[in-house]
GUBAZA-727209 format. One record per residue (C-alpha): z negated, x, y; residue in three letters. Coordinates in Angstrom, 1 decimal. Layout:
GUBAZA-727209
Z, X, Y, Ala $
...
//
This chain:
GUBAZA-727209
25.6, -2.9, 20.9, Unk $
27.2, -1.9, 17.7, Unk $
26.7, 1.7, 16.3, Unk $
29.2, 4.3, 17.5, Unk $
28.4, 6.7, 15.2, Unk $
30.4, 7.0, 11.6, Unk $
32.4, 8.6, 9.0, Unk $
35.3, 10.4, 10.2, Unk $
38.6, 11.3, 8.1, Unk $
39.6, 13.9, 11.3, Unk $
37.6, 16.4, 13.6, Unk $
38.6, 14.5, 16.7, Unk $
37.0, 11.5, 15.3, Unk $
39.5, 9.4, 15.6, Unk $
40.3, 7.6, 12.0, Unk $
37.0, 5.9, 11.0, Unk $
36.5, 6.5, 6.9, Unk $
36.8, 2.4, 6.0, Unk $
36.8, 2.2, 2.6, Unk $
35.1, 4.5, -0.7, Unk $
36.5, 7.9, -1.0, Unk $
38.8, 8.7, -4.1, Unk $
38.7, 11.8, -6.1, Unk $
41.0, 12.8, -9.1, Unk $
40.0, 14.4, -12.3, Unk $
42.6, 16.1, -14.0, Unk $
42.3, 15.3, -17.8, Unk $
43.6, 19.3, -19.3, Unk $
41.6, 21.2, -16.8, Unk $
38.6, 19.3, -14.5, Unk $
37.3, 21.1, -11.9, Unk $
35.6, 20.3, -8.7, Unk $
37.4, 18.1, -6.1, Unk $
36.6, 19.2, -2.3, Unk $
36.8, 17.4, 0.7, Unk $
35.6, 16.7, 4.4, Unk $
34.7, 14.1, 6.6, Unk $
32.7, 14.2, 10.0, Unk $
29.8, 12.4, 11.3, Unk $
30.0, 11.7, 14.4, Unk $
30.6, 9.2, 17.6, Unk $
33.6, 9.5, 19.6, Unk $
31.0, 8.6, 23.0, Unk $
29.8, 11.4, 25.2, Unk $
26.1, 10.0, 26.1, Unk $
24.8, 8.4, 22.7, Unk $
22.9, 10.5, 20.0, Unk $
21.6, 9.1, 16.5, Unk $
18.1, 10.1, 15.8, Unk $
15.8, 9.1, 13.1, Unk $
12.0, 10.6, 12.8, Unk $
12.2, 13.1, 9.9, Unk $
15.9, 14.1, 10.6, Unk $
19.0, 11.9, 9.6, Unk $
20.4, 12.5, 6.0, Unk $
23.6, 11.6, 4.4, Unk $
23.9, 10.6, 0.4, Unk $
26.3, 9.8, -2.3, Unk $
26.6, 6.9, -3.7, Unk $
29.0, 5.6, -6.7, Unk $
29.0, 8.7, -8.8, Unk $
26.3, 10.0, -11.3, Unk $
23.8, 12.0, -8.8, Unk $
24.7, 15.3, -9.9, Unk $
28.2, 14.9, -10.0, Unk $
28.2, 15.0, -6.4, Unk $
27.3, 18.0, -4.1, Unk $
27.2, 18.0, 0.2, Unk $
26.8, 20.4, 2.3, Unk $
27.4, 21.5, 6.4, Unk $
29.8, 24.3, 5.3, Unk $
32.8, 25.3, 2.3, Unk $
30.3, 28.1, 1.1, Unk $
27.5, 26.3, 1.4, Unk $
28.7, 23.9, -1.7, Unk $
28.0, 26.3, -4.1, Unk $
24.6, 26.8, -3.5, Unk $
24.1, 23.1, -3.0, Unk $
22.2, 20.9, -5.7, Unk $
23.8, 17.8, -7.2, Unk $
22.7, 14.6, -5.8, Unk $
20.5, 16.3, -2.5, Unk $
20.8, 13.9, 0.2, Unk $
22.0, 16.3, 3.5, Unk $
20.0, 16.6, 6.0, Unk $
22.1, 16.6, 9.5, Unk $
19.2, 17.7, 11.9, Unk $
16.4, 15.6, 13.7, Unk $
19.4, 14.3, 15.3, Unk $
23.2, 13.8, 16.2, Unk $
24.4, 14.1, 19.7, Unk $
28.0, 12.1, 20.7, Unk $
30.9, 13.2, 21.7, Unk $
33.8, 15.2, 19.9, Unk $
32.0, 18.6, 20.2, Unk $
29.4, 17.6, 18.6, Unk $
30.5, 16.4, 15.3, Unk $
28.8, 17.1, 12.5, Unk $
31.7, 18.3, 8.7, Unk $
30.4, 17.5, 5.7, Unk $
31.7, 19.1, 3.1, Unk $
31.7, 17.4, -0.5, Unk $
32.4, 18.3, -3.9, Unk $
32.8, 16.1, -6.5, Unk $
33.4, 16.8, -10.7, Unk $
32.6, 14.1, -12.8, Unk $
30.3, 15.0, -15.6, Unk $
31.7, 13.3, -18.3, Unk $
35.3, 15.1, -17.9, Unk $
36.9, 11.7, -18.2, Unk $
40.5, 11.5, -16.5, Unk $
41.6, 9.7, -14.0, Unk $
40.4, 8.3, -10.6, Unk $
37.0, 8.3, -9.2, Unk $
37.3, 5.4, -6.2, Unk $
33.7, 4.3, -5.5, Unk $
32.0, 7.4, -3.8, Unk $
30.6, 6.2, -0.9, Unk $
28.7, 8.1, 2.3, Unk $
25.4, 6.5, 3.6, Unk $
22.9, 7.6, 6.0, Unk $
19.1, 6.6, 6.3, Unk $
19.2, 4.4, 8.9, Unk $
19.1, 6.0, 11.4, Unk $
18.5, 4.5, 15.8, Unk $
21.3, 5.0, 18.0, Unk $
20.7, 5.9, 21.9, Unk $
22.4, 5.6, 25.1, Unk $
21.4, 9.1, 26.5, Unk $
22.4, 7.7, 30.4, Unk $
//
């Protein structure tokens, strides 16, 4: 069966995150970009475990450049380039999704459009909890 769980643009975890996620550097003033996406499965029943916890990372972006975190305030206490860790485990369903909160600001000040940040997780097993 294929995985339910997945990136989410919406709490209700209905629009799937499909492709990298774009950020903008402004060229006369940078400063952090924010954003949100869930993690989640729209399925009542399933869970995603994986021993050691499941963690989410950045890639596409110079490590520190990029900052998660499970809430706003959160981010600026976070370090650069920390995978997040999301618990021992996910449960489905709508209730249970998990925000992720990212900021990005690329290091080198460069303007212009960042479009290759990516979200993975560590592999983690997904269950039918039924």
């Amino acid at each position: 069966m294929p995985t339910t769980f997945g990136f989410f643009s919406d709490a209700s975890l209905k629009t799937p995150v499909r492709s990298a996620l774009f950020f903008t550097q402004d060229r006369t003033s940078p400063v952090a970009q924010d954003r949100v996406v869930y993690f989640g499965s729209p399925l009542a029943g399933r869970s995603c475990q994986k021993d050691g916890g499941v963690y989410v990372s950045a890639t596409g972006s110079a490590a520190g450049d990029v900052k998660l975190a499970l809430s706003a305030a959160g981010l600026d206490g976070a370090a650069g380039g920390t995978p997040l860790r999301l618990g021992a485990g996910v449960l489905g369903g709508v209730a249970n999704a998990r925000a992720i909160y990212i900021r990005v600001l690329d290091s080198t000040h460069a303007p212009g459009v960042n479009a290759g940040l990516a979200l993975a997780l560590n592999d983690p097993t997904e269950y039918d909890n039924g």
